[in-house]
Backbone as CSV, one residue per row, in Angstrom:
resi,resn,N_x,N_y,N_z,CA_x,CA_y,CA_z,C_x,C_y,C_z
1,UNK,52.380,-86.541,149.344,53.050,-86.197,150.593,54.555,-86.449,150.452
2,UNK,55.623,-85.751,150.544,56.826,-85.745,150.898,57.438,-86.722,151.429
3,UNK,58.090,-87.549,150.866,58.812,-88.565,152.297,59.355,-88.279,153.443
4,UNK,59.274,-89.262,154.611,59.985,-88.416,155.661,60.858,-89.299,155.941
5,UNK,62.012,-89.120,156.857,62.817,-90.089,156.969,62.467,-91.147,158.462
6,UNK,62.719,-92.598,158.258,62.283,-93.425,159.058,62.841,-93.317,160.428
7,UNK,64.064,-93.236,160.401,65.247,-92.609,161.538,64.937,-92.022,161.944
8,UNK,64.277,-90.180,161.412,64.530,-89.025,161.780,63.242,-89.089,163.034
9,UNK,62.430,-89.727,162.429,60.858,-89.893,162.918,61.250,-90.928,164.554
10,UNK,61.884,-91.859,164.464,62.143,-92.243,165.834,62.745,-91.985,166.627
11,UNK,63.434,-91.129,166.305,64.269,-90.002,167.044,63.478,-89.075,168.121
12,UNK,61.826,-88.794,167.348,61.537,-87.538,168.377,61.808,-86.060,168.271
13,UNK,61.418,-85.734,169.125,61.222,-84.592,168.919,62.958,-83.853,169.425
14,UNK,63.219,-82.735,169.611,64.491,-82.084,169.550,64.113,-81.666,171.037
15,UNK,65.424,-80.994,172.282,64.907,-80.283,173.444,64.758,-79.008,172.858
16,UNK,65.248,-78.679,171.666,65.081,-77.082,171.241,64.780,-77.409,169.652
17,UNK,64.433,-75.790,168.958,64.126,-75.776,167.897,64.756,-74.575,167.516
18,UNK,64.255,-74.181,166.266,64.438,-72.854,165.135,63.247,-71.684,166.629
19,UNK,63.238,-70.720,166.951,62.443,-69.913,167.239,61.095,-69.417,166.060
20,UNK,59.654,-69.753,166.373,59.117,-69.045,165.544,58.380,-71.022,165.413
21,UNK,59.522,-71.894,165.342,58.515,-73.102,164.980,58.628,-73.973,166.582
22,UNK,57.624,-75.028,166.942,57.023,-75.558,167.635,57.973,-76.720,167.424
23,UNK,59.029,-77.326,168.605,59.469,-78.755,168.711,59.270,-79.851,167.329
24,UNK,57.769,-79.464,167.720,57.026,-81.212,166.559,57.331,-80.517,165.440
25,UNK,57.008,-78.929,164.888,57.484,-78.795,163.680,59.006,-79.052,163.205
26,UNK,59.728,-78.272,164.045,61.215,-78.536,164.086,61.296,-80.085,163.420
27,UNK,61.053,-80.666,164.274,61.029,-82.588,163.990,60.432,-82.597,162.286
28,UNK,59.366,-82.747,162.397,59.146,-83.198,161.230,59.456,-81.878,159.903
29,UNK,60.388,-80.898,159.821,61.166,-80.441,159.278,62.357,-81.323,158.688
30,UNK,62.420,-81.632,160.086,64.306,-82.725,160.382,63.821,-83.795,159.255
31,UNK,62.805,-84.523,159.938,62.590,-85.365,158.623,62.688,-85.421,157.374
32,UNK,62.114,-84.445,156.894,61.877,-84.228,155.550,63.186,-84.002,155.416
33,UNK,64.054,-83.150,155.679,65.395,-83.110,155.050,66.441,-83.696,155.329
34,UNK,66.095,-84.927,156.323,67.055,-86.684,156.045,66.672,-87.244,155.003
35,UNK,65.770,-87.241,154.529,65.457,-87.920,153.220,66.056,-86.912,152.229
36,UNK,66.306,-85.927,152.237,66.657,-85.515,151.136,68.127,-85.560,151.084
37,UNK,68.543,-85.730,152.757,70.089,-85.172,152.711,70.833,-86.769,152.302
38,UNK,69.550,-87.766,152.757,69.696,-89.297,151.743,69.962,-88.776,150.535
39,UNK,69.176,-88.637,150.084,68.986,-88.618,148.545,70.357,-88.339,148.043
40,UNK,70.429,-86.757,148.233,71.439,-85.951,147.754,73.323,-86.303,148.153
41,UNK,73.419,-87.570,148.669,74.361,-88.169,149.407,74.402,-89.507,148.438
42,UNK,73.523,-90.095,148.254,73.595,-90.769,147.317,74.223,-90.358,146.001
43,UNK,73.453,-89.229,145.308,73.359,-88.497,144.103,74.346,-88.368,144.026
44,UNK,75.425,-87.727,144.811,76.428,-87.491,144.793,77.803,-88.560,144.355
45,UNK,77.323,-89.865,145.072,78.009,-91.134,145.119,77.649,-91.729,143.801
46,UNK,77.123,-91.237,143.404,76.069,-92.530,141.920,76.794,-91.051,141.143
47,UNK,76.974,-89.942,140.678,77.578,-89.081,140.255,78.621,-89.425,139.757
48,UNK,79.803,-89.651,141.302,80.925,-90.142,141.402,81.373,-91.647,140.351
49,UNK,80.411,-92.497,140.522,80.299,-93.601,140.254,80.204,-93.681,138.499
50,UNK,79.333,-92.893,138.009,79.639,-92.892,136.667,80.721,-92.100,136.033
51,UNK,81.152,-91.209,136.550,82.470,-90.591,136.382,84.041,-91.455,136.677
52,UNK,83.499,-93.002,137.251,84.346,-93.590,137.259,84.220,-94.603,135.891
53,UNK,83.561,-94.843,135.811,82.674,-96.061,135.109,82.016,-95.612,133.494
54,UNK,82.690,-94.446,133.123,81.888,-93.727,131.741,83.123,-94.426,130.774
55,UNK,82.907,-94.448,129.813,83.559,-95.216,128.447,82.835,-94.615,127.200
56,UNK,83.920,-94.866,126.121,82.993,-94.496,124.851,83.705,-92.712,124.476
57,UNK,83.167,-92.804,122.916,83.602,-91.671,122.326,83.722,-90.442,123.310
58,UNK,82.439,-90.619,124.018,82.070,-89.177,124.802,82.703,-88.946,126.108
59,UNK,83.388,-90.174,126.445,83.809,-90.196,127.422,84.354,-88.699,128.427
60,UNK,85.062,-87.940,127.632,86.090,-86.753,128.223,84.828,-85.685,128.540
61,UNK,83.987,-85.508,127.737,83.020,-84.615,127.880,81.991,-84.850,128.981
62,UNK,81.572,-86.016,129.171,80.822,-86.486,129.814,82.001,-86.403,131.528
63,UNK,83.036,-87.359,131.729,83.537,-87.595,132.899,83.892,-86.130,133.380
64,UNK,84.528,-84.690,132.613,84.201,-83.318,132.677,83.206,-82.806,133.591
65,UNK,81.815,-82.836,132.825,80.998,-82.719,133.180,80.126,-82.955,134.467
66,UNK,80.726,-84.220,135.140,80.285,-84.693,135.880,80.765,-84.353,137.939
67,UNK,82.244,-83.853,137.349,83.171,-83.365,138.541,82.073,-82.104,139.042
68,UNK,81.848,-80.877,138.279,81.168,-80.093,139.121,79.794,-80.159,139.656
69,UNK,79.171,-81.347,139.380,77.962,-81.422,139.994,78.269,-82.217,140.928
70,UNK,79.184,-82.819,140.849,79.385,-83.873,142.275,79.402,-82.714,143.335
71,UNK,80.705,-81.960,143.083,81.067,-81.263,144.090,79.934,-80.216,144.501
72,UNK,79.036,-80.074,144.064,77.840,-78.812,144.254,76.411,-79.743,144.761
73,UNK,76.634,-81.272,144.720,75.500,-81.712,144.940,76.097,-82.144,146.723
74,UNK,77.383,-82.201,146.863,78.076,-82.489,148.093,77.694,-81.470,148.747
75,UNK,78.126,-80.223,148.267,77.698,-78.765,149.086,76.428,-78.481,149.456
76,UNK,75.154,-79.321,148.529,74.070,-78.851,148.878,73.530,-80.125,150.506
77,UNK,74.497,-81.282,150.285,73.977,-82.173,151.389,74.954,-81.853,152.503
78,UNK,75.677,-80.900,152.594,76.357,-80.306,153.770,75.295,-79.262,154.169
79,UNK,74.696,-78.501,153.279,73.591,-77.245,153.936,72.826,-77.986,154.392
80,UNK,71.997,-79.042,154.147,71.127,-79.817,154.186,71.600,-80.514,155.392
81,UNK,72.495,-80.918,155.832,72.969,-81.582,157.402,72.828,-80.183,158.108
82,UNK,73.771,-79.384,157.509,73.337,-78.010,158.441,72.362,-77.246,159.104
83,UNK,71.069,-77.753,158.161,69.688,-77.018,158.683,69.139,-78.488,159.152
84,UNK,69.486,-79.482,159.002,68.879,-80.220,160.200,69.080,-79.881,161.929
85,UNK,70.915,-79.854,161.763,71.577,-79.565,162.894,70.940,-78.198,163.935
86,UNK,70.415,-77.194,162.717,70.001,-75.997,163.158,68.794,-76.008,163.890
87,UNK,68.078,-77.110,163.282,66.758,-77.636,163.628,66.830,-78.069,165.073
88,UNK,67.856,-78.299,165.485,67.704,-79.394,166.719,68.243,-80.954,166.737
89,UNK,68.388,-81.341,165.916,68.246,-82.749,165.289,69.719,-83.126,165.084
90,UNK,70.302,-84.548,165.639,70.977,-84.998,164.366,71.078,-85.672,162.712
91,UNK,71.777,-84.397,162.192,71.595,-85.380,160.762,72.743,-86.909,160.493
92,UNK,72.267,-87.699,160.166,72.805,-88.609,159.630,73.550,-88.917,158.764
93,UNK,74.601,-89.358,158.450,75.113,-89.042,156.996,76.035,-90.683,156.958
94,UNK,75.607,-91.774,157.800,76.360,-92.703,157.531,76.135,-93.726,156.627
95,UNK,76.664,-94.420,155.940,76.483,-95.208,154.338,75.108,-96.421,155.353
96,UNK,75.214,-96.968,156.314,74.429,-97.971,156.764,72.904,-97.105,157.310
97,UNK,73.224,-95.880,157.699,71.720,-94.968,157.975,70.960,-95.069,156.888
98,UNK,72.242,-94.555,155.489,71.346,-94.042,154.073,70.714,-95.052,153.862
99,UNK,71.224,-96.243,153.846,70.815,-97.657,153.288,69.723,-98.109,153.358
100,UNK,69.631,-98.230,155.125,68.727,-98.293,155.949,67.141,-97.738,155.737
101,UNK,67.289,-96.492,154.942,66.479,-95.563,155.577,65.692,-94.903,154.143
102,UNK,66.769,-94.989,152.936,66.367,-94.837,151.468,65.264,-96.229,150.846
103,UNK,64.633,-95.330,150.064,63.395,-96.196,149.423,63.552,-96.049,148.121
104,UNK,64.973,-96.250,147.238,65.341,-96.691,146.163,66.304,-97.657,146.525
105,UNK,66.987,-97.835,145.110,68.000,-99.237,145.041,68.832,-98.408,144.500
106,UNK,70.245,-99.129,144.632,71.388,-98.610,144.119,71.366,-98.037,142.813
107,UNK,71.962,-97.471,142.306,72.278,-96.832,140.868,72.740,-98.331,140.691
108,UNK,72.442,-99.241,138.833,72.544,-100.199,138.748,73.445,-100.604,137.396
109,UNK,73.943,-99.568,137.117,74.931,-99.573,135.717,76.154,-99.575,136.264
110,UNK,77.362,-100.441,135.780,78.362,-100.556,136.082,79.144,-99.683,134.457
111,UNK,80.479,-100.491,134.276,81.032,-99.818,133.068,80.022,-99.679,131.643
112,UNK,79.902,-98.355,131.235,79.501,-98.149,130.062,79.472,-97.140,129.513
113,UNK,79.131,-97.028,127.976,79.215,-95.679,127.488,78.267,-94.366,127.848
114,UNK,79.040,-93.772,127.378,78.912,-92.221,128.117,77.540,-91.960,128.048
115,UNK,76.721,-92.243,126.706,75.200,-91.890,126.628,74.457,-92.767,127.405
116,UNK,74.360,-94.538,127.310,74.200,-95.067,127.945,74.229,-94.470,129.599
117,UNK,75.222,-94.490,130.399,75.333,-93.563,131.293,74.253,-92.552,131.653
118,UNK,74.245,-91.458,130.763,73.410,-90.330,131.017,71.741,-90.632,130.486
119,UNK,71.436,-91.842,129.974,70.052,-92.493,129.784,69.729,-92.758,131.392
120,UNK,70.442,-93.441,131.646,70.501,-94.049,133.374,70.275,-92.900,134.300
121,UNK,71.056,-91.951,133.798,70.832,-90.408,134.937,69.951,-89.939,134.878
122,UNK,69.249,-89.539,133.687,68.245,-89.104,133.303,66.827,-89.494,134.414
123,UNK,66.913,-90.620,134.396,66.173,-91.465,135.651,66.179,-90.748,136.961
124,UNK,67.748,-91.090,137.592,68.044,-90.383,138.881,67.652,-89.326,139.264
125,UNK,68.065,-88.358,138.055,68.174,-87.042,138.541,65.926,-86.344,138.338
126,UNK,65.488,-87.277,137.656,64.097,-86.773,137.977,63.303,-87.277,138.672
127,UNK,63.847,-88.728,139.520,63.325,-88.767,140.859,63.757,-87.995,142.218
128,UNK,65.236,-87.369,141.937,65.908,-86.878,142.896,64.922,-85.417,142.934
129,UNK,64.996,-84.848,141.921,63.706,-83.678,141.475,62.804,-83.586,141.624
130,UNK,62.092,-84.816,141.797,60.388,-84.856,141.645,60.146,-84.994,143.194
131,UNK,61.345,-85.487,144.015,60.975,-86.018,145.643,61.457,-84.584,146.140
132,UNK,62.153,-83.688,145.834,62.755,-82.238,146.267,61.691,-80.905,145.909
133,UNK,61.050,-81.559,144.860,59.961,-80.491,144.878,58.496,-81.046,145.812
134,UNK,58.440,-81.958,146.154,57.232,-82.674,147.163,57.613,-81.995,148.974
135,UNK,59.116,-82.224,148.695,59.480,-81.702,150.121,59.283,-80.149,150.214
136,UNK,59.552,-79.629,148.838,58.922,-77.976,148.795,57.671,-77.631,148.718
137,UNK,56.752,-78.508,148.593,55.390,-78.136,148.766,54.729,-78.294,150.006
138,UNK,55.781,-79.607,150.597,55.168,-79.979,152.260,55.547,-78.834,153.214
139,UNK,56.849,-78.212,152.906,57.223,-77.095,153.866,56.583,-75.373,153.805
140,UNK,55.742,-75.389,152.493,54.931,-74.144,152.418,54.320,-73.288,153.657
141,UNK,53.876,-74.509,154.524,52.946,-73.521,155.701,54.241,-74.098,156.998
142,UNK,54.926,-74.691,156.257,55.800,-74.894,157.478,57.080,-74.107,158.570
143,UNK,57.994,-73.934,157.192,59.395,-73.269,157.083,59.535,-72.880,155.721
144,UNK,59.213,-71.856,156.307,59.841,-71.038,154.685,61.497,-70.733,154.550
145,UNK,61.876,-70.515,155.620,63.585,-70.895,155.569,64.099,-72.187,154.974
146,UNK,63.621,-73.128,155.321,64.036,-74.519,154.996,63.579,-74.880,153.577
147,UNK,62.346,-74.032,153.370,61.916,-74.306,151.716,62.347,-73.063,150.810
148,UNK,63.576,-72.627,151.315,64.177,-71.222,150.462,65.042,-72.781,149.854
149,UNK,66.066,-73.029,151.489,67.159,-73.865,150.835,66.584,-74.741,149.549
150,UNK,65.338,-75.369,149.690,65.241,-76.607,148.956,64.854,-75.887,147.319
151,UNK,64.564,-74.871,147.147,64.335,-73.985,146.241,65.652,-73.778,145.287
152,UNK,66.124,-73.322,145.738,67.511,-72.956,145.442,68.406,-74.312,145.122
153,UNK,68.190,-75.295,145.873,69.005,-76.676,145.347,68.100,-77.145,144.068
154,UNK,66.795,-77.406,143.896,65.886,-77.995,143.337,66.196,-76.946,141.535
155,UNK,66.479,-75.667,141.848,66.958,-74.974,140.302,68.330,-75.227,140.292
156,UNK,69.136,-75.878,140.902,70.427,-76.149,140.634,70.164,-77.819,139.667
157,UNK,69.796,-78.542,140.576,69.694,-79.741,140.334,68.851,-79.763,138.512
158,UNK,67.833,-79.050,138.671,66.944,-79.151,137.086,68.028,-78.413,136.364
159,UNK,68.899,-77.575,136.523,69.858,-77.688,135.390,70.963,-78.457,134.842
160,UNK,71.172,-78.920,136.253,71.917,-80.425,135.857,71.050,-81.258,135.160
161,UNK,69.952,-81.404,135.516,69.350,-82.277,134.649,69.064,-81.611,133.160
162,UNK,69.183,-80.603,132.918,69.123,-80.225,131.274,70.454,-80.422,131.057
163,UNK,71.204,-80.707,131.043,72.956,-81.116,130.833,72.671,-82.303,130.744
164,UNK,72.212,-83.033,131.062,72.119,-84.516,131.191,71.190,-84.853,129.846
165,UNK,69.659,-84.394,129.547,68.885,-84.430,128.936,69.481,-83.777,127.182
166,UNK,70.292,-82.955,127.398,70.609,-81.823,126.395,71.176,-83.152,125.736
167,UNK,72.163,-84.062,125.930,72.590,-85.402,125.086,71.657,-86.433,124.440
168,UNK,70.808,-86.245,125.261,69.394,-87.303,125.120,68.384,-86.964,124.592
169,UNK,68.663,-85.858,124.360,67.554,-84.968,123.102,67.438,-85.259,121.731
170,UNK,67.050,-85.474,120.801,66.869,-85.510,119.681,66.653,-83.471,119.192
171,UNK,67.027,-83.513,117.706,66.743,-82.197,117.100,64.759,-81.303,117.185
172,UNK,64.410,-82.678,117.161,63.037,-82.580,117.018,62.704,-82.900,118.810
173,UNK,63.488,-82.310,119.532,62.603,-82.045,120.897,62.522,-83.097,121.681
174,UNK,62.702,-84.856,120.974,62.194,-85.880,121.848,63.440,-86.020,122.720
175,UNK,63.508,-87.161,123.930,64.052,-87.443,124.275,63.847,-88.981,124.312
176,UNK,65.613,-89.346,123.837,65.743,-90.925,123.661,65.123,-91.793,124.876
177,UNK,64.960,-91.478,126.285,64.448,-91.910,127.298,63.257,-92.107,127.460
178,UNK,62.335,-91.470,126.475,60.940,-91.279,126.961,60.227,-92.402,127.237
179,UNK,59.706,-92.639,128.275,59.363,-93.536,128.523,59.848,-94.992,129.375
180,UNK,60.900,-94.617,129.734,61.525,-95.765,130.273,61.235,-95.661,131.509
181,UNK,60.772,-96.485,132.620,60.602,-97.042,133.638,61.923,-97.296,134.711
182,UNK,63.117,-98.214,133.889,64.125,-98.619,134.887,65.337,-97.808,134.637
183,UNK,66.462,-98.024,135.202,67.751,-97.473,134.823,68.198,-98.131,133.734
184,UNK,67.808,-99.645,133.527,68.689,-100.820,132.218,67.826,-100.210,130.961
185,UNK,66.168,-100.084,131.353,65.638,-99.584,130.306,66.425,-98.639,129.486
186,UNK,66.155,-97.167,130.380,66.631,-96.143,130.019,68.139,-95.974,129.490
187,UNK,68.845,-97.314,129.938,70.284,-97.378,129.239,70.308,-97.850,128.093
188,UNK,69.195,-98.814,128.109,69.359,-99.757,126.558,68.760,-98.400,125.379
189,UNK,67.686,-97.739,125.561,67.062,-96.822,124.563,68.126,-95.686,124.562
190,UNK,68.427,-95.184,125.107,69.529,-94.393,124.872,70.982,-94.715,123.808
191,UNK,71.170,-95.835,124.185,72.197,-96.549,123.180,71.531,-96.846,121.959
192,UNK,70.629,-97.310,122.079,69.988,-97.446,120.318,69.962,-96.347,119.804
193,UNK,69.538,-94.557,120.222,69.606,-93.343,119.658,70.979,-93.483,119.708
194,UNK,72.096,-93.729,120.217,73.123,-93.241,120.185,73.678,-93.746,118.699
195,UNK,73.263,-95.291,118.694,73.897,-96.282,117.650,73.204,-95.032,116.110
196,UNK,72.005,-95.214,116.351,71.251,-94.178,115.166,71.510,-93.224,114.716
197,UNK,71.810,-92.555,115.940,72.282,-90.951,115.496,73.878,-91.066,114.585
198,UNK,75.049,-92.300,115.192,75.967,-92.654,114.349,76.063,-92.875,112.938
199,UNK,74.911,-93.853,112.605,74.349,-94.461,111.364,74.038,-93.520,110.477
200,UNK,73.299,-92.333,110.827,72.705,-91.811,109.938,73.606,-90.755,109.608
């Protein structure tokens, strides 16, 4: 099941909706895309955050890289306030709502190198993915308008994440991450391929 947002849900229902959907749908529409417009508000900030905080050979390529997804992951949590708003609903967008209301923990890497870094993203960006395609399966019989948008962000986002992965790849297909559980995990195994791939 899709997360919904805790806020959005005590809020209630809207005095109006989209035409075509029912109040309660409207609502629990709204929901589903506070959690995402969480998410993607975050993503954006933890984006930002390693583009401050990247070091290391790769540095220029990597901090590059990182400017246009900020700005396109910003644009997608402005549509995403937008079709709440459309919904009926207010969307939320304040740092103590997100806080409040998100069921992860901060992005947890401070200064480090660039691969390191994108071991850590690697993480983010396929929970940010894996919770955006749950919200596209919950809205199937719901809103198909609202699950165009999430469609369309969800193939933006998986190509950011092959940009991210494309570093963390090995020749032979693996990825240095496989398997990692945390963000420190996924930072520490990433740096050992990185150290390796140097060595050899």
């Amino acid at each position: 099941m899709a997360k919904e947002s805790k806020k959005m849900k005590s809020e209630g229902t809207p005095l109006y909706t989209i035409p075509g959907l029912t109040k309660e749908q409207g609502a629990a529409v709204a929901a589903l895309l506070q959690d995402r417009l969480n998410a993607l508000t975050d993503l954006h900030l933890t984006l930002k955050h390693i583009h401050w905080n990247v070091v290391g050979p790769h540095f220029i390529s990597v901090h590059e890289m990182l400017d246009p997804q900020v700005d396109a992951v910003r644009e997608m949590a402005d549509a995403t306030a937008e079709r709440i708003a459309t919904l009926g609903l207010s969307p939320w967008g304040t740092p103590g709502a997100l806080v409040a209301d998100r069921t992860w923990d901060d992005y947890s890497i401070g200064r480090a190198g660039a691969i390191e870094h994108l071991g850590a993203l690697d993480l983010v960006y396929a929970g940010v993915i894996e919770d955006h395609r749950q919200a596209i399966e919950a809205t199937d019989d719901l809103d198909l308008v609202t699950q165009d948008l999430l469609i369309g962000q969800a193939a933006q986002l998986e190509q950011y994440h092959w940009f991210v992965r494309a570093h963390l790849e090995t020749s032979g297909g693996q990825l240095s991450t496989a398997g990692a559980q945390t963000e420190v995990e996924a930072t520490r195994q990433a740096g050992r391929a990185g150290v390796k791939r140097k060595s050899s």
